[in-house]
C-alpha positions as CSV (number, residue, x, y, z in Angstrom):
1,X,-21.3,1.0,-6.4
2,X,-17.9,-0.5,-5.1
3,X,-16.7,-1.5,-2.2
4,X,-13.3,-1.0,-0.7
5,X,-10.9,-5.0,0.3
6,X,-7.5,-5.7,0.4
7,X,-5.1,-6.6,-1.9
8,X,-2.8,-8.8,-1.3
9,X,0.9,-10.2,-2.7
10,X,2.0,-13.4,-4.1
11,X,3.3,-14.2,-0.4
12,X,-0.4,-13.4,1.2
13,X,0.5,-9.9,2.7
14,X,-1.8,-6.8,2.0
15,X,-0.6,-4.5,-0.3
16,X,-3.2,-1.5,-0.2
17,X,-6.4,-1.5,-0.7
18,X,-8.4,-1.9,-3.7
19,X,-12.2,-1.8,-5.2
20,X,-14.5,-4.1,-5.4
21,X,-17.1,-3.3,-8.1
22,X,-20.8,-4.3,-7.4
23,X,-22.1,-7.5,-9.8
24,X,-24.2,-5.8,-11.8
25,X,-26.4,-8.7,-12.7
26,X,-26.5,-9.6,-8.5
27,X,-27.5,-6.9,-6.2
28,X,-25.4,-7.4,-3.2
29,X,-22.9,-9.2,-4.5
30,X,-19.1,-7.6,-5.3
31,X,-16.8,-9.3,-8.0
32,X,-13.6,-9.7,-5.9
33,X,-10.5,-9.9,-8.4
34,X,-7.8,-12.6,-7.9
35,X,-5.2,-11.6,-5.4
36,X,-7.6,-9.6,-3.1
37,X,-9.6,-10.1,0.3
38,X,-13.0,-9.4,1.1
39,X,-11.3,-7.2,4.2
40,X,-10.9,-3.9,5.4
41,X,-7.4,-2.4,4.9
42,X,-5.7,-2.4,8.3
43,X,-4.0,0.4,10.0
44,X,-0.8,0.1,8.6
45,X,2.3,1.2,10.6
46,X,5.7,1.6,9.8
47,X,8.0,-1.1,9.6
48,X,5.0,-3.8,9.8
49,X,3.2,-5.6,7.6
50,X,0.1,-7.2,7.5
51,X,-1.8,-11.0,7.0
52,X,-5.1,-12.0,7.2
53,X,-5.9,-14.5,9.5
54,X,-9.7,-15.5,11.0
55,X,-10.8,-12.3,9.4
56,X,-8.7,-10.1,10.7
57,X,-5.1,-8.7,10.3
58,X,-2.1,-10.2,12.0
59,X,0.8,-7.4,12.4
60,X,4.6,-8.6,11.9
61,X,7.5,-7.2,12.1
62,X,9.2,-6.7,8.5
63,X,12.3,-9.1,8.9
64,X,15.6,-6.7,8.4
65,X,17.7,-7.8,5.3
66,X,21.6,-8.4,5.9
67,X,23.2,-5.8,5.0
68,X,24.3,-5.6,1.1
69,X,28.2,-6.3,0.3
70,X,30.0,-2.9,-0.4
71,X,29.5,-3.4,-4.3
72,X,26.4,-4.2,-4.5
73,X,25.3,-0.5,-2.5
74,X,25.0,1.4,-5.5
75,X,22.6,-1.1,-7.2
76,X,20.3,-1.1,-4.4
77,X,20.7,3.2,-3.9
78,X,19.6,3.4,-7.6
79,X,16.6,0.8,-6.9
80,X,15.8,2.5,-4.0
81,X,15.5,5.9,-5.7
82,X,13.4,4.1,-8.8
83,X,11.0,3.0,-6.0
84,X,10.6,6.0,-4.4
85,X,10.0,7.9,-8.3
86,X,7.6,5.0,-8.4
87,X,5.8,5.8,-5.6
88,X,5.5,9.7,-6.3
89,X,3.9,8.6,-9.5
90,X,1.3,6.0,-8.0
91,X,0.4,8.9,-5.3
92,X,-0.6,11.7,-7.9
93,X,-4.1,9.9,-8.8
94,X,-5.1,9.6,-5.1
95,X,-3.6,12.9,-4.0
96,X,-5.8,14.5,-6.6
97,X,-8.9,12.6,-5.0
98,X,-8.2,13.4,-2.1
99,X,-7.4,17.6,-2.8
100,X,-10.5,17.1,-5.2
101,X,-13.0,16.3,-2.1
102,X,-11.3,18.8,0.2
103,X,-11.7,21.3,-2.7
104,X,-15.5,20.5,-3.0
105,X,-16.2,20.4,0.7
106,X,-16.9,16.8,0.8
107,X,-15.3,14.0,2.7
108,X,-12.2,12.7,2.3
109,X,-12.7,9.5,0.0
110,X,-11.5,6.7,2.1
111,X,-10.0,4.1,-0.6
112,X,-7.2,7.0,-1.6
113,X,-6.5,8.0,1.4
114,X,-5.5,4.6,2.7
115,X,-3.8,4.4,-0.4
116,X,-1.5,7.6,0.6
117,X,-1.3,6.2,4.2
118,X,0.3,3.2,2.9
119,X,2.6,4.5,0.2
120,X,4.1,6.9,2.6
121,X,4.5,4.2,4.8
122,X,6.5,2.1,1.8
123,X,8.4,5.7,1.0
124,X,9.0,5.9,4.5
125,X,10.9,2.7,4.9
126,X,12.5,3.1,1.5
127,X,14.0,6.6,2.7
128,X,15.1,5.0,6.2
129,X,17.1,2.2,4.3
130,X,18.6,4.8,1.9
131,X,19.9,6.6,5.0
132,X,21.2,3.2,6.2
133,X,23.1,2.4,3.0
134,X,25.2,6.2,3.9
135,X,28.2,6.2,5.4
């Protein structure tokens, strides 16, 4: 048995979500790993991200970066493009959930969908910054 929480960064804002396994030697109880929340992932939306506060999920605007000096724009075109390669490869195991469920005629498996939500989300800013950095 597992259960689905919320990972978070060194900063304190979620990630994704993430599993919980079930203690096996404690009905009941979940072992929660270091850097993750006994909370439900929140609806994630583009260009936000998320805290926990009082049990729940505080929405913030993600602060806009100046923009990089002229030589530096290659650097961060080629980081961009190894995030987004990063993100296609961190999408295959939950996409293959996801089409393996829809395949069997079962529901869709909640933990990797939320995962896909929220790494197109990520892709999704990565792309819009990449298309900022054109001239």
């Amino acid at each position: 048995m597992e259960k689905i929480v919320s990972q978070l960064d060194d900063a304190g804002y979620f990630v994704g979500p993430a599993v919980a396994d079930a203690c096996q030697r404690e009905p009941g109880v979940f072992i929660i790993p270091g850097g993750r929340i006994e909370l439900a992932p929140p609806q994630v939306e583009p260009g936000k991200r998320y805290r926990p506060e009082a049990g729940s999920w505080v929405a913030e605007d993600i602060p806009q970066l100046e923009a990089p000096l002229p030589e530096t724009v290659p650097d961060r075109r080629a980081e961009i493009m190894d995030a987004l390669a990063a993100i296609d490869t961190a999408s295959i195991r939950p996409a293959r959930e996801v089409a393996a469920a829809l395949v069997a005629g079962k529901p869709t498996p909640e933990f990797p969908a939320a995962k896909l939500l929220q790494l197109e989300a990520d892709a999704a800013a990565l792309r819009q910054e990449l298309a900022d950095l054109s001239p």
